[in-house]
C-alpha positions in Angstrom: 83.5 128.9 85.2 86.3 126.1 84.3 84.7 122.3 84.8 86.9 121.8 87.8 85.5 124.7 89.4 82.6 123.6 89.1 83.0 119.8 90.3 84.8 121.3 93.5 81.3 123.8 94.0 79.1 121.3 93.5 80.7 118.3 96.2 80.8 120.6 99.4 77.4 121.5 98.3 76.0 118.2 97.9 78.1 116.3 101.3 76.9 119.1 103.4 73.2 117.8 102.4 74.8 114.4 103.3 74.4 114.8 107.3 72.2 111.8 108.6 72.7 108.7 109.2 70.4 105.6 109.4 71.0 102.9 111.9 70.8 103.3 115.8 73.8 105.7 117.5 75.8 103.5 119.8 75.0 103.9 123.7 76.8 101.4 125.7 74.5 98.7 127.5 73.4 99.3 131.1 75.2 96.1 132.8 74.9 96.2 136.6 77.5 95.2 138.3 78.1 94.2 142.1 79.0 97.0 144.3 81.3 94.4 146.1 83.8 91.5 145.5 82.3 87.9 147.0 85.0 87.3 149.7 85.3 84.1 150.5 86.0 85.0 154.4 83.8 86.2 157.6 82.1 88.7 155.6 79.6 87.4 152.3 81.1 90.6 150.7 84.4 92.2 150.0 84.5 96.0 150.8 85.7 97.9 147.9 88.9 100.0 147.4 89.8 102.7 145.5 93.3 101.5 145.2 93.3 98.1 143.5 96.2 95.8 142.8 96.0 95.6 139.8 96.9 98.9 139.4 100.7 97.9 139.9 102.7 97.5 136.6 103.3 94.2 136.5 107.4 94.3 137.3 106.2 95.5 140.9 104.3 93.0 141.2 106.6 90.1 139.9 110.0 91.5 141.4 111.9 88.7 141.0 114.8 90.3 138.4 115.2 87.5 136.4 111.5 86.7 136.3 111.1 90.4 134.7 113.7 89.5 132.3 111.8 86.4 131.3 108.4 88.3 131.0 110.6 91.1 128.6 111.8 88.5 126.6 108.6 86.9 125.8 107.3 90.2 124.9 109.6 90.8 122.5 110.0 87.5 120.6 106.6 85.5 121.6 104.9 84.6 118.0 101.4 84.5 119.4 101.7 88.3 120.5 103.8 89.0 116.8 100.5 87.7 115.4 98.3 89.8 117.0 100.6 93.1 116.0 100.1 92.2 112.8 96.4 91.9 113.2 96.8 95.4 114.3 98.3 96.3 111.4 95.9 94.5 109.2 92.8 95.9 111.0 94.5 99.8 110.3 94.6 99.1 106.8 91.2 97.8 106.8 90.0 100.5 108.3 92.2 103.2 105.5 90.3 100.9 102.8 87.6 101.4 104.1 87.0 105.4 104.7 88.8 106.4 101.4 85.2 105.5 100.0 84.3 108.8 102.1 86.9 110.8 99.7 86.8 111.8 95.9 88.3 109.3 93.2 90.2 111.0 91.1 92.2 109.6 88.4 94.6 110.9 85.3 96.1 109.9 82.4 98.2 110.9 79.7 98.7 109.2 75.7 101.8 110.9 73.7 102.1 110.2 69.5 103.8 111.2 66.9 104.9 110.3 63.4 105.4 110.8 59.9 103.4 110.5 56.6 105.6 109.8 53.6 102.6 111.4 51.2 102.7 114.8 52.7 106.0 114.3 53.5 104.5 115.8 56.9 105.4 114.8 61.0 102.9 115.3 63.4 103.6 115.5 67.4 100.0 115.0 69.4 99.7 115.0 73.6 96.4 114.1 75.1 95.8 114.8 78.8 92.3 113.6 80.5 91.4 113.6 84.2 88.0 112.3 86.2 86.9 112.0 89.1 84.0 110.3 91.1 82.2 111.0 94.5 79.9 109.0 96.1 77.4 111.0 98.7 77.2 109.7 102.0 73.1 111.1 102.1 72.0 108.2 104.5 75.7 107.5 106.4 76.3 103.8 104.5 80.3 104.8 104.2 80.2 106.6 107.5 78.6 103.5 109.2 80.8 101.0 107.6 84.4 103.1 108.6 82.4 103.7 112.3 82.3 99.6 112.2 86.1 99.1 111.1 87.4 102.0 113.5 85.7 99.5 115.8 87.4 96.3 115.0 90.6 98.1 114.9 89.8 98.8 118.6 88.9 95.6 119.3 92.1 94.2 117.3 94.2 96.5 119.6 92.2 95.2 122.8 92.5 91.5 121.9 96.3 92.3 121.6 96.4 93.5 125.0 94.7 90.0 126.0 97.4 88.2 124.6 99.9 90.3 126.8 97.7 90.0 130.0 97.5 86.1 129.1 101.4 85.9 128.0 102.7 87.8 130.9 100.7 85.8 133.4 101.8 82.6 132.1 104.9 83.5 132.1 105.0 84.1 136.0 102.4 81.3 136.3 104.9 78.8 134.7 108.4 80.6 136.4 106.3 80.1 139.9 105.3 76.1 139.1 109.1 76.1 137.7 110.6 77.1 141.1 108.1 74.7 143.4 109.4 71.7 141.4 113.4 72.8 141.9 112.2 73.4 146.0 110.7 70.1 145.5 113.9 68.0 143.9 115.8 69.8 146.6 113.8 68.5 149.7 113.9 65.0 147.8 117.7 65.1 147.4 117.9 66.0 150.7 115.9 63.4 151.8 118.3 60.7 149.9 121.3 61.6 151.7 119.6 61.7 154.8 118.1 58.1 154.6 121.4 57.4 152.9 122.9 57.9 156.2 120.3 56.4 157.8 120.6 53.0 155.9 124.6 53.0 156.5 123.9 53.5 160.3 121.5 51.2 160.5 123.6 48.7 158.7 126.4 49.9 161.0 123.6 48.8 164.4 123.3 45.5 162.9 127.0 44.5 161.9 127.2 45.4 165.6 123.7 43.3 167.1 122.0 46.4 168.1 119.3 46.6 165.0 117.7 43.8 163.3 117.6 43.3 159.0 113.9 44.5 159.3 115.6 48.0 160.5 117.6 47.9 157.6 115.2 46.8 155.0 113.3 49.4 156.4 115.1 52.3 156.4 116.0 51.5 152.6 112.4 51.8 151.9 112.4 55.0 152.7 115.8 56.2 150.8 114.2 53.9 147.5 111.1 56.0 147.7 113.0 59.2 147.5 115.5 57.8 144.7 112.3 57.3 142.5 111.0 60.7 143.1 114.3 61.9 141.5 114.0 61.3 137.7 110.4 62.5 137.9 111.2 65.6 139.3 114.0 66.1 136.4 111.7 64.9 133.7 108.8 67.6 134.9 111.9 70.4 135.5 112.7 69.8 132.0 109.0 70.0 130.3 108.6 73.1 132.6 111.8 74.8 130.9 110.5 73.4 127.3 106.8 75.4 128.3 108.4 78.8 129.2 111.3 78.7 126.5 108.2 78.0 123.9 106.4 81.5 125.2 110.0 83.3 125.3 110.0 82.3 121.0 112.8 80.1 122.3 113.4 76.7 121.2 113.9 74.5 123.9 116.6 75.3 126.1 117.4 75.9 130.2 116.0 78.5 131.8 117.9 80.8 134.3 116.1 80.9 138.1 116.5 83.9 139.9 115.3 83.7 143.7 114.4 80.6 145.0 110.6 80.0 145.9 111.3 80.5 149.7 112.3 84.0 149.0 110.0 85.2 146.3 107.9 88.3 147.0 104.5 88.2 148.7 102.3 91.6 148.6 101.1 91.7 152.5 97.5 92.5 151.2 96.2 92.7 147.8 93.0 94.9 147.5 90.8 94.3 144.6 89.5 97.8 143.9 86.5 99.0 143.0 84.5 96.4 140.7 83.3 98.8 138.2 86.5 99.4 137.0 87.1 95.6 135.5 84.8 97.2 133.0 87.9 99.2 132.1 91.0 97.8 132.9 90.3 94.3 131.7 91.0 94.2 127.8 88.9 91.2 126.7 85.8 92.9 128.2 86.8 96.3 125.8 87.0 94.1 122.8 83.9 92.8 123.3 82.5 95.9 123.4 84.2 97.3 120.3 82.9 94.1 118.8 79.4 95.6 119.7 80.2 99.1 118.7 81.0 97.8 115.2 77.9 95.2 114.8 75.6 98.4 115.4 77.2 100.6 113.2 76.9 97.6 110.3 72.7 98.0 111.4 73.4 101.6 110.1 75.2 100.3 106.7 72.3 97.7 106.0 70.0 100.2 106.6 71.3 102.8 104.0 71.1 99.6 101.5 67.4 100.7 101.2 68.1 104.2 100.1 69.4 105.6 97.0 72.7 105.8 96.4 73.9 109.1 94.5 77.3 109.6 93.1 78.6 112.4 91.1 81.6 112.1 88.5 83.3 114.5 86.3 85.7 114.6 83.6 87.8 116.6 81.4 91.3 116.8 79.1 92.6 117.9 76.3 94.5 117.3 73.4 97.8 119.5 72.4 100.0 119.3 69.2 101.5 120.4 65.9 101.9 118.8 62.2 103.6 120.2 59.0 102.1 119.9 55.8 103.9 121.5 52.6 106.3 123.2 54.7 103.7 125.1 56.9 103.6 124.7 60.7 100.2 124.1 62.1 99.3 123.9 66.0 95.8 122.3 67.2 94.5 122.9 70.9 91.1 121.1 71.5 89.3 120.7 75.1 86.4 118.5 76.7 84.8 118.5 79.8 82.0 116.7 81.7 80.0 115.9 84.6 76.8 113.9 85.7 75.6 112.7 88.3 74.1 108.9 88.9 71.2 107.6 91.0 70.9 104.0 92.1 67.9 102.8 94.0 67.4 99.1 94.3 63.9 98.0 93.3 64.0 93.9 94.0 66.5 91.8 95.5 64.8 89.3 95.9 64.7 89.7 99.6 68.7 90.3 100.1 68.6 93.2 101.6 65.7 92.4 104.5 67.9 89.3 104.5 71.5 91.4 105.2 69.3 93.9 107.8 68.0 91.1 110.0 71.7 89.4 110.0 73.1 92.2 110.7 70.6 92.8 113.9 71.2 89.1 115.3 74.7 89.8 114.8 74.3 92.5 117.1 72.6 91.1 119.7 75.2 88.1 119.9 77.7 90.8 120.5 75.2 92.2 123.2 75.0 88.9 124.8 78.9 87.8 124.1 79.7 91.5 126.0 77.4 90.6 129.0 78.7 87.4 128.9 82.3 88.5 129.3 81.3 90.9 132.2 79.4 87.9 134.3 83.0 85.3 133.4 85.4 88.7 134.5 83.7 88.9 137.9 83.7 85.3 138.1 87.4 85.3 137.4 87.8 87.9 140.2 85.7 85.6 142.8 87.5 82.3 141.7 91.1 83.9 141.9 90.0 85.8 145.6 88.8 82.7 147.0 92.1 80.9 145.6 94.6 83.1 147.1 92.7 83.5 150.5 92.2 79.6 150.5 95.1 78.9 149.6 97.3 81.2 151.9 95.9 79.1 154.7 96.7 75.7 153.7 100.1 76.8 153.3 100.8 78.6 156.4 99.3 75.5 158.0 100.9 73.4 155.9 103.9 75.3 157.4 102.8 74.2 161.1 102.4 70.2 159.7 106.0 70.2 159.0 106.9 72.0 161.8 105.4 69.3 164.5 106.4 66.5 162.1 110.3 67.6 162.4 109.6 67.8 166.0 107.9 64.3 165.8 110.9 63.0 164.2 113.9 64.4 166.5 111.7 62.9 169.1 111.7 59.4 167.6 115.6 59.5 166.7 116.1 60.0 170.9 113.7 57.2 171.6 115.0 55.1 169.0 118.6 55.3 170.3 117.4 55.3 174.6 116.4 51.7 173.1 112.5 52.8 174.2 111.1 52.2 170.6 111.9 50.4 167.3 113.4 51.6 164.3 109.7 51.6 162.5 108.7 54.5 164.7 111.7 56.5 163.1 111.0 55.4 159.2 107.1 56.2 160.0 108.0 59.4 160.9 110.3 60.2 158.5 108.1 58.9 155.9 105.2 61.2 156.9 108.0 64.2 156.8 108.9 63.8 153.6 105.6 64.0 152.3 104.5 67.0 154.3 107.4 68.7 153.0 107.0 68.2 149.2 102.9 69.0 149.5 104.3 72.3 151.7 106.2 72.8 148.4 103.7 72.4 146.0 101.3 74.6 148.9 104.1 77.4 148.2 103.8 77.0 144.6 100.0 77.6 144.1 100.1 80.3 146.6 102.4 82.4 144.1 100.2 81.3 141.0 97.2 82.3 142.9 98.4 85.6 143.2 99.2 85.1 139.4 95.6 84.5 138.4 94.1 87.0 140.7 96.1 90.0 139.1 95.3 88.5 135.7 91.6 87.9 137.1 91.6 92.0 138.0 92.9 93.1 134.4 96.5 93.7 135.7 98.3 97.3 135.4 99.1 97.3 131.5 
């Protein structure tokens, strides 16, 4: 039987004796979780559903076209998400390190001479060929553990990834949505300019004729100069809003193209949560954190399997081929070595290192026991916050919604007493004062509504 023959009977032989591993198996953690949501309503507890919102992808949920196009955009070019591809792609590689220890080294190499010797008057041609190769058994799973670890953080890489899109997506619609309440909110205060721009001429027009009095006048431009000062701070927010979403796109600064305006964006009629067990699913930051835990308990395995022997077997073999002439004859050499051993290394004193690596190694796992719990209790948290928000929320603006309403009502009455000469002109500008700001908090009331609907779906995991 040829030496390779032999190396290649003796491995399968030897990794089939290689079948346990040290270390605990992974079972994943019995968490309970809430068989409801918290609703902030009538009822202490939120009935759950099948059918969740977050189910949706998220350009049903965000249907404003060019919101999608933003959100596309940002996927493509946004560095943060770039970086954590690459992570991707550094945790693969890790992990293809990392389980070629699982796999014979084999290694060749060739060495060619030749020359001439002027005494003999004789050339000589030699080719030497060698090969080896090494094999570390597995006996007590140390390599196994260590690739179950990195197939692990490769998950967890791939997870945290999906975070960043969850995150980047949301913010996205979360900064389009604040982008679109400030534009409604220049608009009303524009508005309100050439309204009380009017309203100061007339006035003006009252007094040059001995019907209003300077204080009318004085009083009405109150009004117009509170709006003019809204102006500019309006722009200058509009403007850091663009400079926040072209930043996420993997813009520079620039405009940003609206598409509907924040009166007509979409609002889902209901928005059922689902059932709460499935967060432990769909949301990706609670996954990584369990990959994280999946690979601290497979490194208990690999510092485990410190304590054991560690075999390996090698092998080697070659040959060398070539001719000479020597007083005109032709001579031809063949000559051929092989090998193989094997080597045992057990660690007698370390001076403590290896308890040391052992116990790290279980306190590194139980931090990733409590950082997975720990992400569980902050999801369902998120989930209650973002609930209450949107309910809350939702009722402040439709009420919001009936403030303005009795304040128009409020003014138009005013105007008629104002000019039937049954009340002053301060009646008016009170009125119209009070208008003004009911309309720019109904705004902003719009605004959060739409970013509390935001948060919730990223609160819920979205539909990735």
């Amino acid at each position: 039987m040829t030496m390779s023959a032999k190396i290649l009977t003796v491995i399968p032989v030897v990794a089939l004796l290689a079948g346990c591993m040290v270390g605990p198996n992974y079972h994943r953690p019995d968490v309970p979780v809430p068989n409801a949501y918290r609703d902030p309503g009538e009822n202490p507890q939120l009935q759950a559903q099948t059918a969740s919102f977050a189910d949706l992808p998220w350009w049903q949920v965000f249907q404003d076209p060019q919101l999608q196009e933003l959100i596309r955009t940002a996927l493509k070019q946004n560095y943060d998400l770039q970086l954590a591809t690459e992570r991707i792609v550094a945790a693969r590689a890790q992990l293809a390190v990392t389980r070629s220890s699982l796999f014979p080294q084999v290694g060749a190499g060739a060495n060619f001479t030749g020359g001439k010797e002027n005494v003999e008057q004789s050339r000589y041609n030699f080719l030497t060929l060698a090969a080896d190769a090494a094999f570390q058994v597995d006996l007590f799973g140390r390599l196994r553990r260590a690739t179950e670890a990195a197939r692990a953080q490769l998950l967890a890489t791939e997870d945290a990834r999906q975070t960043v899109v969850l995150t980047l997506v949301s913010d996205v619609a979360s900064d389009y949505f604040a982008l679109l309440q400030l534009d409604l909110q220049l608009q009303i205060t524009q508005e309100t300019v050439k309204t009380q721009t009017d309203s100061v001429r007339l006035t003006t027009a009252r007094l040059e004729h001995g019907v209003a009095t300077r204080l009318d006048v004085l009083q009405a431009q109150q009004v117009l100069d509170t709006a003019n000062a809204q102006v500019p701070d309006l722009e200058r927010q509009i403007a850091q809003e663009e400079n926040a979403i072209s930043i996420l796109l993997g813009n520079y600064p620039q405009d940003v193209t609206r598409g509907r305006p924040l009166v007509e964006q979409y609002i889902p009629p209901e928005v059922p949560p689902g059932v709460p067990s499935s967060i432990l699913e769909r949301r990706p930051d609670i996954r990584e954190a369990e990959q994280n835990l999946i690979a601290a308990n497979a490194e208990i395995g690999v510092a485990k399997a410190a304590f054991f022997p560690q075999i390996s077997l090698t092998g080697g073999g070659g040959g060398s081929f070539g001719r000479s002439t020597a007083f005109s004859k032709l001579m031809s050499t063949q000559l051929g070595i092989w090998s193989y051993g094997a080597q045992v290394n057990q660690p007698i004193f370390t001076g403590g290192a290896l308890t040391g690596n052992l116990k790290l190694a279980k306190s590194q796992e139980q931090q990733a026991l409590i950082g997975y719990r720990q992400a569980i209790q902050q999801a369902f948290g998120d989930v209650s916050d973002a609930l209450i928000g949107y309910e809350k929320l939702h009722l402040v603006r439709l009420r919001q919604q009936d403030t303005v309403a009795d304040l128009q009502e409020s003014v138009r009455l005013s105007n008629i007493r104002y000019t039937g000469g049954t009340t002053t002109y301060l009646e008016v500008l009170d009125g119209q004062r009070s208008l003004f700001a009911a309309e720019l908090t109904l705004a902003q009331a719009r605004g959060n509504e739409y970013q509390s609907l935001v948060q919730l779906y990223r609160a819920l995991g979205g539909g990735w």
